[in-house]
Structure formats: structure tokens, C-alpha cells
Steps between C-alpha positions, in 0.01 A plus 500: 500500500539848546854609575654590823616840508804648753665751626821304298327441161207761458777745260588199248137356524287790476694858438709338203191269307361651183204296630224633707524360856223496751630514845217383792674612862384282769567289838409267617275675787263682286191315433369696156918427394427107554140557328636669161809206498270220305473829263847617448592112414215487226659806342833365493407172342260666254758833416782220508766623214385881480410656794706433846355394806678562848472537853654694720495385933472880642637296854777377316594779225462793681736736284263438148189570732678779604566659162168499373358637788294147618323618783135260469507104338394371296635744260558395129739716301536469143848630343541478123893669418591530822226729555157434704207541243251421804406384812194336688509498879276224698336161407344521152336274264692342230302707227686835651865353436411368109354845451830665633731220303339539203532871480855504558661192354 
């Protein structure tokens, strides 16, 4: 299951892994967010062990939407080193995010 990101948890889980971590930001409001969910739990099970998995609620984590400048959702950042390596911004199919994982991982 992919991990829940917060405000509280996002430094030690994401800024501080030696892992890439693929961060979706969502709510629960935003249709193409709910569409691209099945998606972001496939990754996690199949990436389980190397590559990190998260979600960040923008309603309820406003201050790590707020850093990275979240203005649309879905948006999917991927942060390898503390760093983000890349980003995709709206529903996408699954193909997209393995493309982006495997480049970066």
C-alpha cells in the first residue's frame, strides 16, 4: 500500500531516503486523483523494497503542497536525494510512471 505522506513525516520519509520516492498529491475531490489511485497502489506493490511510494492529501498537508509549488492534482513528483528528478501533472497511464521510475531509480 502506498504510504501516507504528511506535513509531520514527509522530511524523515522522503528528504532523508537514499531511495527514490514517488510522491502522487491528491484529494479526495478530484476525479483524475481517484482515477490514477488503482495506479499508484500497483507501483507500490510492484517497486515494494526499492522505490517509495507515498501520498500526500493537498486538503490535509497544505505546507508540503506549499513548498513545491502544487498548484493542479494530480501531480506526481519524483525526488531521488532529496532532490525532485521529475514531475508529471494530471491523470496518466501507468506506462508514463514505469518510464519515469525506471530512469531514476
Amino acid at each position: 500500500m502506498a504510504l501516507e505522506l504528511t506535513d509531520a513525516n514527509f522530511k524523515s520519509e522522503v528528504l532523508e531516503s537514499d531511495k527514490l520516492t514517488v510522491i502522487d498529491f491528491w484529494a479526495e475531490w478530484c476525479g483524475p486523483c481517484r482515477a490514477i489511485g488503482p495506479v499508484i497502489e500497483e507501483l507500490s506493490k510492484e517497486y515494494d523494497g526499492t522505490v517509495k511510494i507515498g501520498k500526500v492529501n493537498v486538503d490535509h498537508n497544505p505546507q508540503v503542497s506549499m513548498n513545491y509549488g502544487i498548484t493542479s492534482i494530480p501531480a506526481i513528483l519524483f525526488v531521488k536525494n532529496g532532490e525532485v528528478v521529475d514531475k508529471l501533472v494530471g491523470a496518466q497511464p501507468k506506462a508514463n510512471f514505469v518510464k519515469k521510475i525506471e530512469a531514476h531509480k
